[in-house]
N, CA, C and O atoms as a MOPAC input file, in Angstrom:
PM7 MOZYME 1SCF
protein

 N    -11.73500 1   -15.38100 1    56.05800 1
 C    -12.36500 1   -14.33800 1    56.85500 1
 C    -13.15100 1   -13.37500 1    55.95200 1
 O    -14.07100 1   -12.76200 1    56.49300 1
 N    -12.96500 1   -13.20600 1    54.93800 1
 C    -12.87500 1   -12.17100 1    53.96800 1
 C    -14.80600 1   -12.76700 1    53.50300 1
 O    -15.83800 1   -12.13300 1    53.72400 1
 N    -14.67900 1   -13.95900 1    52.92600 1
 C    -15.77500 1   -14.56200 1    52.53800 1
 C    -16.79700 1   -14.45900 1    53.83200 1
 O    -18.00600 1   -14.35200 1    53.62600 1
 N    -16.33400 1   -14.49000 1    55.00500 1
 C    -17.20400 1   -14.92100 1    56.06900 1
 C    -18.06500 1   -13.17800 1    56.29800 1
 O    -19.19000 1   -12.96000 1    56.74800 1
 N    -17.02000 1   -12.17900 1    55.79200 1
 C    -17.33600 1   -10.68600 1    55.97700 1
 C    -18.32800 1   -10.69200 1    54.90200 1
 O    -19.46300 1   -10.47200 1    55.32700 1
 N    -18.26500 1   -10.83900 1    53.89500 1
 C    -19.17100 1   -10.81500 1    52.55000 1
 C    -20.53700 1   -11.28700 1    52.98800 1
 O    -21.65100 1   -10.78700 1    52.83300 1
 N    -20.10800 1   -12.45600 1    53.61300 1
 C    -21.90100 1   -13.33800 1    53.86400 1
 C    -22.37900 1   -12.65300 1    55.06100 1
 O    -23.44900 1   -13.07000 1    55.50300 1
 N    -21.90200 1   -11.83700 1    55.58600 1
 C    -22.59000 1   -11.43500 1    56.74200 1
 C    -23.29200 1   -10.32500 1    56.11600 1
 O    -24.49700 1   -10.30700 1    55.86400 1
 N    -22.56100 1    -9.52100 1    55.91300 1
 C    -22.84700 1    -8.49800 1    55.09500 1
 C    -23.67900 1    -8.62800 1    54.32700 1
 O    -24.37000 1    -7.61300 1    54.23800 1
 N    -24.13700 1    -9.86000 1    53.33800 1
 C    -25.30600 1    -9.80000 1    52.66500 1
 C    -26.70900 1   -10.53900 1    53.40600 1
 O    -27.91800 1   -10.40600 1    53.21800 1
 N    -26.07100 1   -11.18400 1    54.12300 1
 C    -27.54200 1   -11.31300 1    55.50200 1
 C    -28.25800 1   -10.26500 1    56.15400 1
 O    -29.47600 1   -10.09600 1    56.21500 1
 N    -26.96900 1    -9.32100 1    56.81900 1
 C    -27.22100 1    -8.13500 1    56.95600 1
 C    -27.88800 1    -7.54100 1    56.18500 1
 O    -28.67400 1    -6.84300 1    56.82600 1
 N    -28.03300 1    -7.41000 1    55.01100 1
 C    -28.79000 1    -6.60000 1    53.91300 1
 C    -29.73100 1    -7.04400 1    53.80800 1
 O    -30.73700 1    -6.36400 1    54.01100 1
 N    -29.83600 1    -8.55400 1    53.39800 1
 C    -31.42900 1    -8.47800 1    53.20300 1
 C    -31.96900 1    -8.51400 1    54.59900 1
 O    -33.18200 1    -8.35200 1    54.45900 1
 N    -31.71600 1    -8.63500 1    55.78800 1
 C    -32.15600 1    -8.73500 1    56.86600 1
 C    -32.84300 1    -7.31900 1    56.99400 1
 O    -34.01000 1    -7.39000 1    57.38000 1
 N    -32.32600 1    -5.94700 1    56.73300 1
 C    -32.36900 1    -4.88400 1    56.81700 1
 C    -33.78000 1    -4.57500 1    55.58700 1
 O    -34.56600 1    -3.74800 1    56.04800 1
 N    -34.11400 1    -5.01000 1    54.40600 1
 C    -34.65000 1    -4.97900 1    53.33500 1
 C    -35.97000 1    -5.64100 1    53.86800 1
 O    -37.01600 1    -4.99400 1    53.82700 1
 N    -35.95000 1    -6.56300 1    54.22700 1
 C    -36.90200 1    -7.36000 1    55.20500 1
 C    -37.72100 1    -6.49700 1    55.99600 1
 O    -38.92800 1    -6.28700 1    55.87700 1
 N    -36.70500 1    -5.90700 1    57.02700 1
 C    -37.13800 1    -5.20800 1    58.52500 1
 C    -37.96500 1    -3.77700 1    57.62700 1
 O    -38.89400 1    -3.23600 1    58.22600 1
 N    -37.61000 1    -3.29000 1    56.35200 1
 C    -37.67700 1    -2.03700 1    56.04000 1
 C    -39.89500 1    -2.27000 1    55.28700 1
 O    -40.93500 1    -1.64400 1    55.49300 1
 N    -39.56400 1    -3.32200 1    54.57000 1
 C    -40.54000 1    -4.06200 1    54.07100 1
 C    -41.93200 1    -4.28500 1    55.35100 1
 O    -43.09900 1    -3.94200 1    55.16300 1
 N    -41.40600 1    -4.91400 1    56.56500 1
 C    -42.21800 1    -4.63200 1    57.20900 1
 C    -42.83900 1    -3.67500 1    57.99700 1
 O    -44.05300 1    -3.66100 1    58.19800 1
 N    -41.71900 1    -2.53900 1    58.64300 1
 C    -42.38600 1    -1.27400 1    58.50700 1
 C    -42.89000 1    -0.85900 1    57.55400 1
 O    -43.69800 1     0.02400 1    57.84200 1
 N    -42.82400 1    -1.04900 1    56.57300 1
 C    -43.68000 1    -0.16100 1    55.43200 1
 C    -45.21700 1    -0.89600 1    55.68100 1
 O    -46.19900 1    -0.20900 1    55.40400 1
 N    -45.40800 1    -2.16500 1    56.15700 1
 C    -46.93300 1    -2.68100 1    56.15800 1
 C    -47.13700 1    -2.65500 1    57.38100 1
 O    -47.60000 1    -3.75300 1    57.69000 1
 N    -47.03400 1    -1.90500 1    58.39400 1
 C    -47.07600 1    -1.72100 1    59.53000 1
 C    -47.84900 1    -0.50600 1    59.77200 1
 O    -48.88300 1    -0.25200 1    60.38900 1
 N    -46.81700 1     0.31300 1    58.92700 1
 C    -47.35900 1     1.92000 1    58.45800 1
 C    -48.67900 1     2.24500 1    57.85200 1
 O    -49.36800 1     3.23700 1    58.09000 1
 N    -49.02800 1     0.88400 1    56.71200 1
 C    -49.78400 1     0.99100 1    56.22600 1
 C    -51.33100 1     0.17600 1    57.44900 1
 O    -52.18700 1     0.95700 1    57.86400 1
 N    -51.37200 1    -0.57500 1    57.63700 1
 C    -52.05500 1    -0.75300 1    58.25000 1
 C    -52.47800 1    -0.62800 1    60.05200 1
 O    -53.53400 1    -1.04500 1    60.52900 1
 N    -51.52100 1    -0.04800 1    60.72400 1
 C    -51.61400 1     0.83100 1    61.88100 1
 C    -52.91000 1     1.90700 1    61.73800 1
 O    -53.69500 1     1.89200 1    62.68600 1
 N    -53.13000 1     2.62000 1    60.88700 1
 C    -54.01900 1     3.64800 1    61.33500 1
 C    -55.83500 1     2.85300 1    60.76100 1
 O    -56.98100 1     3.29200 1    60.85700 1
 N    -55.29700 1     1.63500 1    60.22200 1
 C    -56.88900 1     0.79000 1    60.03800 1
 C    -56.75200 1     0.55300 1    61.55400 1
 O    -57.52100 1     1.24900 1    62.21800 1
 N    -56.00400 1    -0.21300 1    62.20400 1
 C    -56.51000 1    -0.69600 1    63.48100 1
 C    -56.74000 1     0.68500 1    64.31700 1
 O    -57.90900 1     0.79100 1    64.68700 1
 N    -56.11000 1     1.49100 1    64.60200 1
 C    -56.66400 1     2.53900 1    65.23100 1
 C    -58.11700 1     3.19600 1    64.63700 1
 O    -58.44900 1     4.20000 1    65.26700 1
 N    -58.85400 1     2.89000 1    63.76200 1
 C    -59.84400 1     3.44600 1    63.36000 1
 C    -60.88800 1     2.02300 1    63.80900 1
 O    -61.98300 1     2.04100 1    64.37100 1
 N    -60.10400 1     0.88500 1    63.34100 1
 C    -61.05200 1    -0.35700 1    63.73400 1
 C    -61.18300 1    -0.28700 1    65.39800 1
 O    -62.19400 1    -0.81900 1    65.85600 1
 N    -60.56200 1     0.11900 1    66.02800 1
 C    -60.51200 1     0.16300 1    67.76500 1
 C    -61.50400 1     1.23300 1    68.07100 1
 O    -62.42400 1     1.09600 1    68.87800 1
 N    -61.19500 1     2.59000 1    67.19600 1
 C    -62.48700 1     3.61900 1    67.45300 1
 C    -63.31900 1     2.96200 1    67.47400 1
 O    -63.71700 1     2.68700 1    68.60600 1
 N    -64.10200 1     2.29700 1    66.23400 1
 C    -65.24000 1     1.41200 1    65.77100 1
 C    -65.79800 1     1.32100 1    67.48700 1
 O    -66.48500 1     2.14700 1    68.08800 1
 N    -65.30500 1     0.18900 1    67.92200 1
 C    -65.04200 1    -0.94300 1    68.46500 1
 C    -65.54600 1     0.27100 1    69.70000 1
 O    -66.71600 1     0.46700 1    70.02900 1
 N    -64.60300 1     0.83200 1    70.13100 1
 C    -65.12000 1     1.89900 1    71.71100 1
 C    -66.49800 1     2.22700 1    71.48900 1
 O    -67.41800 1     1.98400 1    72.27000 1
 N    -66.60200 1     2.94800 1    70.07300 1
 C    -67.99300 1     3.23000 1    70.34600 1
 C    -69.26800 1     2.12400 1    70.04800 1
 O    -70.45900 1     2.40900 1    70.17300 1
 N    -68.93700 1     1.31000 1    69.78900 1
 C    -69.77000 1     0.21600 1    69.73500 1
 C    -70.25600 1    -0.30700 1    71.20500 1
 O    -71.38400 1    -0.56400 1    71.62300 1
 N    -69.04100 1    -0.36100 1    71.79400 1
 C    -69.58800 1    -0.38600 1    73.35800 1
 C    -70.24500 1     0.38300 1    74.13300 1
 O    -71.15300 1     0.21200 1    74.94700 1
 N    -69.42400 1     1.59800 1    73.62100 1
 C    -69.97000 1     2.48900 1    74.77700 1
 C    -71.55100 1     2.95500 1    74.26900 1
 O    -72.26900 1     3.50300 1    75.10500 1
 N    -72.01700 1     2.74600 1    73.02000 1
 C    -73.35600 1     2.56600 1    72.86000 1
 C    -74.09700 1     1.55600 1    73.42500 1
 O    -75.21400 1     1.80400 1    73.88000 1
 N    -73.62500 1     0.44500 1    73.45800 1
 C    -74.13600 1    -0.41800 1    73.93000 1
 C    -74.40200 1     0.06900 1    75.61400 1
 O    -75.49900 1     0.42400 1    76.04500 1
 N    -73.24600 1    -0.00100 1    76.35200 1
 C    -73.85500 1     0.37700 1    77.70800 1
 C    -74.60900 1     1.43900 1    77.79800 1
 O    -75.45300 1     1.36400 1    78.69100 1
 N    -74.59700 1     2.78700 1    76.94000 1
 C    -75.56600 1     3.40100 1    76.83700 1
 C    -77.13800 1     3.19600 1    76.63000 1
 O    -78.12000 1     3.80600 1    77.05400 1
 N    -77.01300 1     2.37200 1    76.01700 1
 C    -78.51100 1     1.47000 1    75.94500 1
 C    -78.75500 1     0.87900 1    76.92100 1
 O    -79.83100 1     1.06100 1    77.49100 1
 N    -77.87900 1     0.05500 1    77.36500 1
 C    -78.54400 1    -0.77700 1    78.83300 1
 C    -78.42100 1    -0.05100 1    79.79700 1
 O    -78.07900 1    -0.66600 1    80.80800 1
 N    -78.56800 1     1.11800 1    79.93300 1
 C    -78.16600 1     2.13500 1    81.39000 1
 C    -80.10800 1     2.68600 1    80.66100 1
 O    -81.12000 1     2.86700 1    81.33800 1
 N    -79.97500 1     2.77900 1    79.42600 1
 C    -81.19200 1     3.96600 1    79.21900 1
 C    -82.73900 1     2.53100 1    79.76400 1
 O    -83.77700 1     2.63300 1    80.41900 1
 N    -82.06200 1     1.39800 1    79.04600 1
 C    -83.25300 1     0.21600 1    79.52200 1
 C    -83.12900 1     0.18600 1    80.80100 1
 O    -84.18400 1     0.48800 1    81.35800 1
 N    -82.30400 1    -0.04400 1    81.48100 1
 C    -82.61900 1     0.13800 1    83.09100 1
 C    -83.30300 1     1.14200 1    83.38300 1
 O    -84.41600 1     0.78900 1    83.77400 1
 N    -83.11600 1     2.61500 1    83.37800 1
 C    -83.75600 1     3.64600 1    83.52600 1
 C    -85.41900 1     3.14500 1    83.26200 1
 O    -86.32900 1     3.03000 1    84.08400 1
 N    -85.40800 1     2.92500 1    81.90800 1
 C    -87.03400 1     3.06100 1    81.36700 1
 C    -87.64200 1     1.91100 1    82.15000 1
 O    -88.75500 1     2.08300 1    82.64700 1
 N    -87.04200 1     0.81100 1    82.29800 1
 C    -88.08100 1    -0.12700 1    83.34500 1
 C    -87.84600 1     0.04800 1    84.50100 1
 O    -88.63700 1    -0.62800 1    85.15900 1
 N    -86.85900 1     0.85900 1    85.41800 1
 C    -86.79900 1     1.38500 1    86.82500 1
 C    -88.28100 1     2.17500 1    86.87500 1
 O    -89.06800 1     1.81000 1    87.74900 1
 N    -88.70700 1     3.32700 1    85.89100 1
 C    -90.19300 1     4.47900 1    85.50100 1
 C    -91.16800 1     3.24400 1    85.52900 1
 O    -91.90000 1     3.05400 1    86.50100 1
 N    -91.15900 1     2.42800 1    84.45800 1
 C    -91.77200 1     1.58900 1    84.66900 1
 C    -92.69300 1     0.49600 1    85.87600 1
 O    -93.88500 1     0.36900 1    86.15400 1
 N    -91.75300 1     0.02000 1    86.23300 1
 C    -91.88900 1    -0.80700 1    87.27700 1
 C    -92.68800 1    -0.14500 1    88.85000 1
 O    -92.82700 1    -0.87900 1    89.82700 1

């Protein structure tokens, strides 16, 4: 039993060392994707801004 407590216990650990490891690159790269997603909104929302302003100018047009 004793051995079976030991091996858990060190699964447990690195399991924990693991989990700690990947929050740390989680942390680190979380606020790229929130800046890559800004990107990304305003990339669109320029875009429909443009095709709202081209509709406009060939609605004058036309």
């Amino acid at each position: 039993v004793e051995e079976f407590i030991k091996e858990a216990l060190q699964i447990n650990n690195f399991l924990s060392q693991k989990l700690t490891q990947l929050y740390q690159k989680i942390y680190l790269i979380y606020p790229l994707c929130i800046k890559t997603n800004a990107l990304i909104d305003q990339a669109v929302n320029s875009r429909l801004e443009f095709e709202d302003t081209d509709d406009k100018i060939t609605g004058y047009i036309s």
